[in-house]
C-alpha positions in Angstrom: 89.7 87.4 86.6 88.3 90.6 85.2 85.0 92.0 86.0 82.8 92.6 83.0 81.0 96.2 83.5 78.0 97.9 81.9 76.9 101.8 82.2 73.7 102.6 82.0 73.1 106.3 82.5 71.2 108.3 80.3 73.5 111.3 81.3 76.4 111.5 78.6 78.9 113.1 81.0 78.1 110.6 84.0 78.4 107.7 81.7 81.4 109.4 80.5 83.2 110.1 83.8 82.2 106.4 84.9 83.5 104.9 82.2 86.6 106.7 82.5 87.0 105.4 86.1 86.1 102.5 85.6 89.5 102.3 83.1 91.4 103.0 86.1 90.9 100.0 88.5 92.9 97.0 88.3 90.9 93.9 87.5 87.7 95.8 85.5 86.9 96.6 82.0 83.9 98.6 80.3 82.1 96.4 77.8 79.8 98.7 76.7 77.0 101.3 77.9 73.0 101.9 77.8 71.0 104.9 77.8 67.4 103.0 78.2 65.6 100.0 78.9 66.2 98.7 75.8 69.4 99.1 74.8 70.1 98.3 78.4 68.6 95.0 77.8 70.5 94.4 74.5 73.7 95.7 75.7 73.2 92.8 78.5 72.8 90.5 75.5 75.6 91.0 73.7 78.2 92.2 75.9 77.3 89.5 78.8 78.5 91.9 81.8 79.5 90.4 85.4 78.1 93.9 86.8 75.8 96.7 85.5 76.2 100.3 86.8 72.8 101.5 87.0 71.1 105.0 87.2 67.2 105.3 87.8 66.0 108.3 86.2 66.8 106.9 82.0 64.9 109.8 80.7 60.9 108.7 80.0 61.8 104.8 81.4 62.5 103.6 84.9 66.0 102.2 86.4 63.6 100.1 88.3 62.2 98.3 85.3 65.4 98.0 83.6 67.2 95.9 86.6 64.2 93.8 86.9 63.6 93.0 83.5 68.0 92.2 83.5 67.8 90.2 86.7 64.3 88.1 85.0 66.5 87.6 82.1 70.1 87.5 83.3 70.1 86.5 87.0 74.1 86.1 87.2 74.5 89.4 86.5 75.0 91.9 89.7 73.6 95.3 89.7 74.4 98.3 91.3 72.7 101.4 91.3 74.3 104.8 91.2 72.0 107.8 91.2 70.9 111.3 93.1 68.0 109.4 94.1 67.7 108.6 97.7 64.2 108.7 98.7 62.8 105.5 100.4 60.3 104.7 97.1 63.8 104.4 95.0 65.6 102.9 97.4 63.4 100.3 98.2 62.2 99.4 94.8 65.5 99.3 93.7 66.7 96.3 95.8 62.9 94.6 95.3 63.9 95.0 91.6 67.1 92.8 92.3 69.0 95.5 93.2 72.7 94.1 94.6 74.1 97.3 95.5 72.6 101.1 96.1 75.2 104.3 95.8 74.7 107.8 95.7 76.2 110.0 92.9 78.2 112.0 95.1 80.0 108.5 96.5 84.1 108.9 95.8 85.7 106.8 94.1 86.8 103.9 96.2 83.4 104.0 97.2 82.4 102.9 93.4 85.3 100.4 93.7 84.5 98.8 96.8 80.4 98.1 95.2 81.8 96.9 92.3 84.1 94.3 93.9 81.7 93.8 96.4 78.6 93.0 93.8 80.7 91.1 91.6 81.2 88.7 94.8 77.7 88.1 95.5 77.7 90.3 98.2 75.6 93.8 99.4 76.5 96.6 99.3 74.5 100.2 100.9 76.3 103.2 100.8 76.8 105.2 103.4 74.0 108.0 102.9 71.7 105.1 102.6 72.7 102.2 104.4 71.3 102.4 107.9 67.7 103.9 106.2 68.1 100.9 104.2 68.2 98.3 107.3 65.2 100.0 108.9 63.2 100.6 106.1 63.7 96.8 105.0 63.1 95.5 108.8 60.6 97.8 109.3 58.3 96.7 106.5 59.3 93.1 107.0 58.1 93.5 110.6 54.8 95.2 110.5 51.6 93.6 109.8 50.8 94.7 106.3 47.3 97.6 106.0 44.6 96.0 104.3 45.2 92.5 103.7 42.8 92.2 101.1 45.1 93.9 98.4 47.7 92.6 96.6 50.9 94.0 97.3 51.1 95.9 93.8 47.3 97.8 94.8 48.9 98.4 98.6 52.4 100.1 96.6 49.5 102.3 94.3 47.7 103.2 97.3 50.7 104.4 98.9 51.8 106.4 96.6 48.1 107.9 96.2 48.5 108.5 100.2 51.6 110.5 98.7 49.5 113.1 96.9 51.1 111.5 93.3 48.8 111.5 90.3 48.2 108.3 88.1 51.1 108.9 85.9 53.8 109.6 88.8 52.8 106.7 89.3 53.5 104.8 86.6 56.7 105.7 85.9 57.5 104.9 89.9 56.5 101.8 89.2 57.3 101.1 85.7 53.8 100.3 85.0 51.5 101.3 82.4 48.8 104.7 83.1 45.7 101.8 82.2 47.4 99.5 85.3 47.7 101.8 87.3 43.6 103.2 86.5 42.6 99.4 86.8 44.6 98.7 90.2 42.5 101.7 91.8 39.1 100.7 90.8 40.0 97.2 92.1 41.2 99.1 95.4 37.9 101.1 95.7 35.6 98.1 95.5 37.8 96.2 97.8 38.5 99.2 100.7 34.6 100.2 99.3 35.5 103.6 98.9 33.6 105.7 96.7 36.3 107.9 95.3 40.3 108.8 95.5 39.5 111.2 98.5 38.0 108.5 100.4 40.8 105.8 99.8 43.4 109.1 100.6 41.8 109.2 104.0 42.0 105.5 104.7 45.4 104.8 103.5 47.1 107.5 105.7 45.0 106.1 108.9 46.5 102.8 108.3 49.8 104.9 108.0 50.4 104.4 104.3 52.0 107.6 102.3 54.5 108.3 105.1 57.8 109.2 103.4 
C-alpha cells in the first residue's frame, strides 16, 4: 500500500527538498503541497493524503491551526510536524492540535522515514531533540493541579503566555486566535483573578508558576 503525503511548508526550498525525498522512499508518493491554512485545507480535500508533513511558522498563519482545523475535518489523516521550532509552547500545542508526530528540521533522513511510516501506522512518534522534553512536559502538566481553577483552560494558556512577557498579538498567532479573543479572554481573566491591570495578573500568574519556559 502506498502512503499518500502532503507538504505543507511555506518555505519553497524546504518543500522542495522534502518533496524530493519523499520520491526516494519505497512505498510513498507526494500528492500535492500547501503553503497556508487554506490551501492546506483544500489540498487535504482534493488530494485525500494518508500523512501531512507539517511546518508551524506558514508565514502570517499558524501550523497549529492548520493541523487542528485538518484533524476537525479529516481525522484519518496523520500529521507530523517538521520545523526549527522546539520550544515547549510549539511542542505542546502541536500534539494538543492532533499532532501524531513532532521532528526537527535538522532530523536526517531516515529520521523523516521512520515518522512517516510510523504516523501512517497510527503510532507516535518524538524525535530525538524533543522526545524526552516531550514525556515530561506532557506528564508534568497532566500531573499538577492546574493554577487558578476558575479559568478556562484557553484564559490559563493567555495568561501564560502574558506571564511570558508576549504582547496581545504574539499571542494570537501562538494560538491561532483572533487579537479581539485574545483582548476579551484577559478582561474575563482580570474580573475572575480580580486584578486591576496586566501588571497585576503578571505578578500572580508567575507565583502560581505560570510563564516558566
Amino acid at each position: 500500500m502506498t502512503v499518500r503525503i502532503l507538504v505543507v511548508d511555506d518555505h519553497p526550498v524546504f518543500r522542495l527538498g522534502m518533496t524530493a525525498l519523499v520520491g526516494t522512499l519505497a512505498g510513498m508518493q507526494v500528492v500535492g503541497d500547501a503553503v497556508d491554512v487554506a490551501t492546506a485545507l483544500a489540498a487535504v480535500e482534493r488530494s485525500r493524503p494518508d500523512v501531512v508533513l507539517m511546518d508551524l511558522h506558514l508565514g502570517d498563519d499558524s501550523g497549529i491551526a492548520a493541523i487542528r482545523a485538518i484533524r476537525a475535518r479529516h481525522p484519518a489523516v496523520a500529521i507530523l510536524v517538521i520545523t526549527m521550532l522546539d520550544d515547549d509552547d510549539s511542542l505542546f500545542g502541536a500534539l494538543r492540535a492532533g499532532a501524531a508526530g513532532y521532528l526537527l528540521k535538522g532530523a536526517s533522513p531516515e529520521e523523516v522515514e521512520r515518522g512517516i511510516r510510523a504516523v501512517a501506522n497510527g503510532e507516535v512518534l518524538l524525535g530525538p531533540a524533543v522526545g524526552d522534553r516531550a514525556v515530561r512536559l506532557l506528564t508534568g502538566r497532566a500531573g499538577s493541579r492546574d493554577p487558578f481553577p476558575q479559568l478556562t483552560d484557553r484564559e490559563r494558556e493567555v495568561l501564560h503566555l502574558v506571564a511570558q512577557g508576549l504582547d496581545n498579538a504574539t499571542i494570537a498567532h501562538r494560538l491561532a486566535l483572533q487579537p479581539k479573543t485574545v483582548r476579551n479572554h484577559l478582561s474575563s481573566i482580570f474580573v475572575k483573578l480580580q486584578v486591576r491591570d496586566r501588571a497585576q495578573a503578571i505578578v500572580r500568574a508567575r507565583d502560581q508558576g505560570l510563564g516558566r519556559t
